[in-house]
Legacy VTK file of the C-alpha trace (Angstrom):
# vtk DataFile Version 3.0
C-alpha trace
ASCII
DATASET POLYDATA
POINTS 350 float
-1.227 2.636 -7.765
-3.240 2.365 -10.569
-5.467 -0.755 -11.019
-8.036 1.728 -9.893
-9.369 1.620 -14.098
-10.460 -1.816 -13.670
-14.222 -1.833 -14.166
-13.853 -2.143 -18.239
-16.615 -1.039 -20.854
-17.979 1.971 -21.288
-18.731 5.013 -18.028
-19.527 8.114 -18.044
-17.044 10.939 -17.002
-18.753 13.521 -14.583
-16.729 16.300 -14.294
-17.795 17.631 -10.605
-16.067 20.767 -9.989
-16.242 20.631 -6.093
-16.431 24.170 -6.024
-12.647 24.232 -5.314
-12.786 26.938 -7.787
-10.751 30.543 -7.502
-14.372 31.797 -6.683
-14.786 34.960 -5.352
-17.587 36.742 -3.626
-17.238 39.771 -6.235
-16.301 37.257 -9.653
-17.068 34.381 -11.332
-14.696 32.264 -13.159
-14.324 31.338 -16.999
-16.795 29.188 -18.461
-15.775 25.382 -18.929
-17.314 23.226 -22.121
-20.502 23.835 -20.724
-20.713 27.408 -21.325
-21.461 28.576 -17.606
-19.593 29.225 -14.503
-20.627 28.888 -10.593
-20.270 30.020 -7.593
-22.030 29.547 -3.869
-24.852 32.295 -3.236
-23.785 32.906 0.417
-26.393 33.756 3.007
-27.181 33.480 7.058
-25.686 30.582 9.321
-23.159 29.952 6.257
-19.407 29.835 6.477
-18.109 31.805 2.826
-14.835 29.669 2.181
-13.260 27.187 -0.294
-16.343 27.334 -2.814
-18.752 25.095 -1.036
-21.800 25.816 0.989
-21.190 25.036 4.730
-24.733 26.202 6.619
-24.897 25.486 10.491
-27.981 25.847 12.655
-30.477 24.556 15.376
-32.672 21.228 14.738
-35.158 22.331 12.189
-33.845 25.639 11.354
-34.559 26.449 7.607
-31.715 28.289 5.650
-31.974 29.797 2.570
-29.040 28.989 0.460
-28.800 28.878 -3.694
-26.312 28.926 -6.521
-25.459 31.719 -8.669
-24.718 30.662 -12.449
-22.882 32.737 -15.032
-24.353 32.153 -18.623
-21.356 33.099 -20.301
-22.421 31.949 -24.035
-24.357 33.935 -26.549
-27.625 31.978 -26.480
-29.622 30.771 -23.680
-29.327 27.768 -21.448
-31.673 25.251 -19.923
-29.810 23.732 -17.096
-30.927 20.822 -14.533
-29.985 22.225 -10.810
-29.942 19.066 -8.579
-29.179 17.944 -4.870
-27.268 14.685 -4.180
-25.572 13.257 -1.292
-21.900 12.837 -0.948
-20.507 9.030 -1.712
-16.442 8.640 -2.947
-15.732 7.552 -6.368
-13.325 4.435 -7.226
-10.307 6.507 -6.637
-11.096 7.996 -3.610
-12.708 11.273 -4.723
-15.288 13.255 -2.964
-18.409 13.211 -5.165
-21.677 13.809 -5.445
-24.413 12.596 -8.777
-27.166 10.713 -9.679
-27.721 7.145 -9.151
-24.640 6.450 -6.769
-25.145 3.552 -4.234
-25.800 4.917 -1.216
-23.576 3.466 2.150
-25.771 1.461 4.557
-24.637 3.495 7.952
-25.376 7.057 5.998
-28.858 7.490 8.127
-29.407 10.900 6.977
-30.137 11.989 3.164
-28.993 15.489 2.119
-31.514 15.395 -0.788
-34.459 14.671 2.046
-33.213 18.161 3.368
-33.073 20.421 0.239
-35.756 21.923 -1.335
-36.432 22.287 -3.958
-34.570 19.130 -4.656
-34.695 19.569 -8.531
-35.365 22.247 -10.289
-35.311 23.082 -14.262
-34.051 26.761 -14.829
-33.246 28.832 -18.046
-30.287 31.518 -18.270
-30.291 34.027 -20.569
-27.456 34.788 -22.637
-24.493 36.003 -21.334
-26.419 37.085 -17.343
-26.041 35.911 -14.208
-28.764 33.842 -12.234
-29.221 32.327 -8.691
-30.888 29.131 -8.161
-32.110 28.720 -4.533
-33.434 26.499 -2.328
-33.870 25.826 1.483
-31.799 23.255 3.524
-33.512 22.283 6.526
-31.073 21.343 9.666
-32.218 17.726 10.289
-33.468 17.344 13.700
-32.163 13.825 13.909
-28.971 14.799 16.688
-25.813 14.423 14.835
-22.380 15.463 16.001
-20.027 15.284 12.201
-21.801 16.479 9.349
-24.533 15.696 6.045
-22.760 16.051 3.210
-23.465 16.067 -0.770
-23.593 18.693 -3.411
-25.320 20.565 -6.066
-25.263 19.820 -9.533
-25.986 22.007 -12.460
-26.177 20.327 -16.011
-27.763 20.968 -19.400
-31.425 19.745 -19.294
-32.053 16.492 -20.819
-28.344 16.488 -21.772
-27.440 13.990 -24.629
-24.073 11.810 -23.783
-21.169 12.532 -26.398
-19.323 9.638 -27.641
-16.063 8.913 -28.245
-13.614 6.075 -29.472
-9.817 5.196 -27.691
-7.038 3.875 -29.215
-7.915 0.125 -27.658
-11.537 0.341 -28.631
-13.459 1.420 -25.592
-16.732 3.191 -26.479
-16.673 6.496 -23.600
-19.339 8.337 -22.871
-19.350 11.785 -21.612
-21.544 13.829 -19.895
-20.598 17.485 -18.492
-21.646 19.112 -15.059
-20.619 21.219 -12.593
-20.458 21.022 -9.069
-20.637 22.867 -5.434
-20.152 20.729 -2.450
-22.581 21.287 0.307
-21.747 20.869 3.977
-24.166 20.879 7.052
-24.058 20.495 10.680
-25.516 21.500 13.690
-23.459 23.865 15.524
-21.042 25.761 13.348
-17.989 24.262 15.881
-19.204 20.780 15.016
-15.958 18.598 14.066
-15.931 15.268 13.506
-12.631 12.581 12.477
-13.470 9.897 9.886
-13.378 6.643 11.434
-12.177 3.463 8.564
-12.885 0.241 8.163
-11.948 -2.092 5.499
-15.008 -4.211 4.721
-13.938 -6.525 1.975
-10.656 -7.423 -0.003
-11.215 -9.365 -2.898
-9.290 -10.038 -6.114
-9.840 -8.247 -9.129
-7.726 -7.556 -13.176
-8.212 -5.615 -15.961
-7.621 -7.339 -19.507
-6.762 -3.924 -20.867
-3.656 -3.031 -19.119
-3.251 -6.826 -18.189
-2.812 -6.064 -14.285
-4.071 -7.788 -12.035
-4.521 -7.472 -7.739
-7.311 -7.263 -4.874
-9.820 -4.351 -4.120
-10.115 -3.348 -0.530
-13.633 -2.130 0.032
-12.634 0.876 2.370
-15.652 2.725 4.287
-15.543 6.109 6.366
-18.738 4.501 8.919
-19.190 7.434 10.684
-20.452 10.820 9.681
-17.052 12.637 10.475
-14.333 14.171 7.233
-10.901 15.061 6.777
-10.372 15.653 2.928
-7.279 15.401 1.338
-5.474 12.350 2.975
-2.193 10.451 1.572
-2.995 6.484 1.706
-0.567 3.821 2.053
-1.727 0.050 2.153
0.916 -2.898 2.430
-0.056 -6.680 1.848
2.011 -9.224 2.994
1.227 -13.120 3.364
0.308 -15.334 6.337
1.750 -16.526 8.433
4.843 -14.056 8.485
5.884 -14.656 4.676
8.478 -12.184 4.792
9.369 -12.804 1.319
6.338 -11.259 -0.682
5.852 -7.823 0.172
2.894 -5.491 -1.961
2.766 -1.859 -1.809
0.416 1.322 -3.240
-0.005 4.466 -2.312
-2.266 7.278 -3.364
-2.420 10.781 -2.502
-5.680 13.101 -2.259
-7.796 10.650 -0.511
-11.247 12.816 -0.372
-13.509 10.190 1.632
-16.985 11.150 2.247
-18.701 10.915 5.620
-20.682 7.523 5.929
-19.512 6.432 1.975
-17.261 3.130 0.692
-15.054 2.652 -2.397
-12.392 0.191 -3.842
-8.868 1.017 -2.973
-7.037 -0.566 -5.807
-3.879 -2.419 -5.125
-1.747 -3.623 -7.636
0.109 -6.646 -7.878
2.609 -5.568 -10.431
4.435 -8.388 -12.400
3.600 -10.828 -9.891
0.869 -13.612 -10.690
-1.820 -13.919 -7.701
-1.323 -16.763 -6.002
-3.746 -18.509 -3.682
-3.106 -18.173 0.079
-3.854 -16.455 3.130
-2.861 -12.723 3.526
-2.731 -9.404 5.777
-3.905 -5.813 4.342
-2.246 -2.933 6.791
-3.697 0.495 5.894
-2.584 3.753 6.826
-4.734 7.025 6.167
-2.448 10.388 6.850
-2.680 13.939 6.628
-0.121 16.227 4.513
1.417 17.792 7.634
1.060 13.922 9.293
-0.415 15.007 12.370
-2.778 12.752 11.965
-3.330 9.464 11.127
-5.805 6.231 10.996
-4.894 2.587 10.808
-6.772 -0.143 9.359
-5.756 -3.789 9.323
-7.373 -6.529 7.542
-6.902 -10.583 6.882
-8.177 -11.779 3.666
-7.635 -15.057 1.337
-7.599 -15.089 -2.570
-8.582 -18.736 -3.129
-7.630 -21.187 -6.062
-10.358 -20.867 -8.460
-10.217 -16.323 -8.180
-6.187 -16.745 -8.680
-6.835 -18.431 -11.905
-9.279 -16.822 -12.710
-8.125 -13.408 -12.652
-4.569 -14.814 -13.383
-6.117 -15.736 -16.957
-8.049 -12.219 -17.319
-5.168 -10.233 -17.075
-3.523 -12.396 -19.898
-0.920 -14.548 -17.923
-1.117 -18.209 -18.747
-0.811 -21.214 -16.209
2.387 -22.504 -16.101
2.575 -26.297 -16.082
6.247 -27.013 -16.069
6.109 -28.412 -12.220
3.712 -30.868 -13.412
5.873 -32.032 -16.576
8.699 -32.060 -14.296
6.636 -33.896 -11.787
5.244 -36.547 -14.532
8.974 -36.750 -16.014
10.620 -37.855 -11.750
7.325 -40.026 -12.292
8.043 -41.704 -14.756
11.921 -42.217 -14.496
10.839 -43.819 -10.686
8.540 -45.990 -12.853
11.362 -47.207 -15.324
13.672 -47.671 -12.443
11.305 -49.362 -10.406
10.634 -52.154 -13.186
14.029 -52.417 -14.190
14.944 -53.315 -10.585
11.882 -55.577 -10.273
12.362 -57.475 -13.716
16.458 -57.679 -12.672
15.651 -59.253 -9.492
12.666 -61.466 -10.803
15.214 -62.890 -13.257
18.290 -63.318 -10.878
15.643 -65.677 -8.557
15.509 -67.707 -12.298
18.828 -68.160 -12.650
19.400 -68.986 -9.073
16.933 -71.558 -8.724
18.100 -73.218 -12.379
21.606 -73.778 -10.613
LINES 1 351
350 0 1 2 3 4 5 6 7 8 9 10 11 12 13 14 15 16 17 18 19 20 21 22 23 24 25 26 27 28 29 30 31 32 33 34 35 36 37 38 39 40 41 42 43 44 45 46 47 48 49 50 51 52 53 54 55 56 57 58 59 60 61 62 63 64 65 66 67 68 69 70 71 72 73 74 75 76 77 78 79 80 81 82 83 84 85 86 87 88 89 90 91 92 93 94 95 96 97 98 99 100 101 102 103 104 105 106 107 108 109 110 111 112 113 114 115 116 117 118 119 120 121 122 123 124 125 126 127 128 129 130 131 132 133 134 135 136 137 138 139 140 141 142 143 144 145 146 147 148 149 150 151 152 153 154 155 156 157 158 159 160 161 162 163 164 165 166 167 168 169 170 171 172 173 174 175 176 177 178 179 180 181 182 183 184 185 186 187 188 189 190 191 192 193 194 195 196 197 198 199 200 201 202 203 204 205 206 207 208 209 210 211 212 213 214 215 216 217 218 219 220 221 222 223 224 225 226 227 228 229 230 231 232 233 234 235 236 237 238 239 240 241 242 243 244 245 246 247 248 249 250 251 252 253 254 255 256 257 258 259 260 261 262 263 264 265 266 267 268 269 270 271 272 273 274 275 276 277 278 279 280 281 282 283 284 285 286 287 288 289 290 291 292 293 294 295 296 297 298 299 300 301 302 303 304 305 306 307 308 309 310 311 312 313 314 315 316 317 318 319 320 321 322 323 324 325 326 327 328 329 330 331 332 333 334 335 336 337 338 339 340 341 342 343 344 345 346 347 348 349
């Protein structure tokens, strides 16, 4: 399953380390192409494990919590330190960075919580600093979990461009990420809880595929990361005949968050019609899983139009054959008319 590419143009690649990092609490790892290296700064009411910063505590209980950043290049660095709430990107990713749509059922902002919620720090060369700030436990009652992340970036950080082979301009900007994680007791638990909103068809010109989106949303504020995906589309009513499959493995979908699970049609043109969307959400050791079933129709004008997009032409042979059985009726039609019309001549002449 790979249609996921089909928003076209340029995009910027964020590359959010979600803190699944080898951190340690004595070590920091190796500097990526940003020159510096996290890791969470672990205090009270905090849980130290998997990289990420999971605080618990009482309604309105401030905890101190920061990031500790390892300058590991020879000259100093001016880095942006910001909060964000979680969302999923387009192919299913747990993320976390500016300007992301937020769902309509997330009620409760991480970045509301944090402060400070931007800050602008500089790291000397080749030292070790901790950014903190203070999450406050909402005192809205909540029974899953706020989730989001901290991002640390260059300061004012200038987008590098880049060509591919098919001519897409790409822009990329680098950052680095730690997830953050908070709830209100530190046995809170919560299951995700799917729904698929929307399926709609979609193609991409570049790879010339073509297939439907299914707008999938987590509604509640519960998580279970890493989930293997399966969605199967068949037509209605009971078409056993066409049969479409994708799957896609490390589904990380954020509490109260939506994205596009791509589905691709493969070979097949879309055709316009009524059809069923069966989802199935499953952990690795499938002890667990979550169904979602949706009807949707693709109707005559989006099958043509994403038919042409993706570079496959309409096919008008029915209609020559159609004009051709047409036309032949025609001819056969007058021949028997004029035949008859004459033999009432010849009859009435004798």
């Amino acid at each position: 399953m790979k249609l996921g590419n089909m928003q076209k143009s340029s995009y910027f690649i964020w590359i959010m380390l979600l803190g699944f990092f080898c951190f340690t609490s004595a070590a920091i790892t190796k500097a990526t192409e940003t020159g510096y290296a996290l890791k969470p700064a672990y205090g009270s009411n905090q849980i130290a494990q998997n990289g990420q910063i999971d605080v618990f505590g009482n309604s309105g209980q401030t905890i101190k919590s920061g990031v500790t950043i390892a300058n590991q290049s020879d000259k100093d660095l001016k880095l942006e330190v910001d909060i964000y709430p979680a969302t999923t990107s387009g192919n299913g990713v747990y993320t976390f960075k500016k300007g992301t749509a937020i769902d309509p059922t997330m009620k409760i902002n991480l970045r509301k919580f944090v402060s400070p919620a931007h800050q602008v720090i500089v790291v000397k060369a080749n030292s070790v600093q901790t950014a903190n700030f203070n999450i406050t436990i909402p005192t809205q009652k909540f029974t899953g979990y706020v989730m989001g992340g901290v991002t640390v970036a260059p300061y004012h950080q200038k987008a590098q461009t880049s060509l591919t082979s098919n001519g897409t301009l790409i822009k990329n900007k680098y950052s680095q990420g730690i997830p953050i994680k908070v709830r209100q007791a530190r046995d809170n638990k919560k299951e995700p809880k799917f729904r698929v909103r929307t399926v709609s068809a979609t193609a991409n010109s570049t790879m010339k595929s073509r297939g439907v989106n299914a707008n999938v949303q987590n509604y509640v504020d519960g998580y279970v990361g890493d989930l293997n995906a399966k969605a199967t589309v068949t037509r209605r009513p009971d078409d056993h005949k066409f049969k479409v499959t994708a799957k896609a493995e490390s589904q990380d979908v954020a509490p109260n968050s939506n994205y596009n699970f791509a589905i691709d049609w493969g070979k097949n043109p879309l055709q316009a019609g009524n059809y069923h969307l069966h989802m199935v959400y499953t952990t690795n050791d499938k002890t667990k899983s979550w169904t979602v079933d949706k009807n949707f129709t693709i109707s005559d004008a989006d099958a043509a139009k994403y038919n042409k997009l993706s570079g496959i032409k309409p096919n008008y042979m029915w209609l020559w054959i159609l004009i051709a059985i047409l036309a032949l009726l025609l001819v056969l039609g007058l021949g028997i008319y004029f035949g008859r019309r004459n033999q009432n001549k010849n009859n009435m002449n004798n």
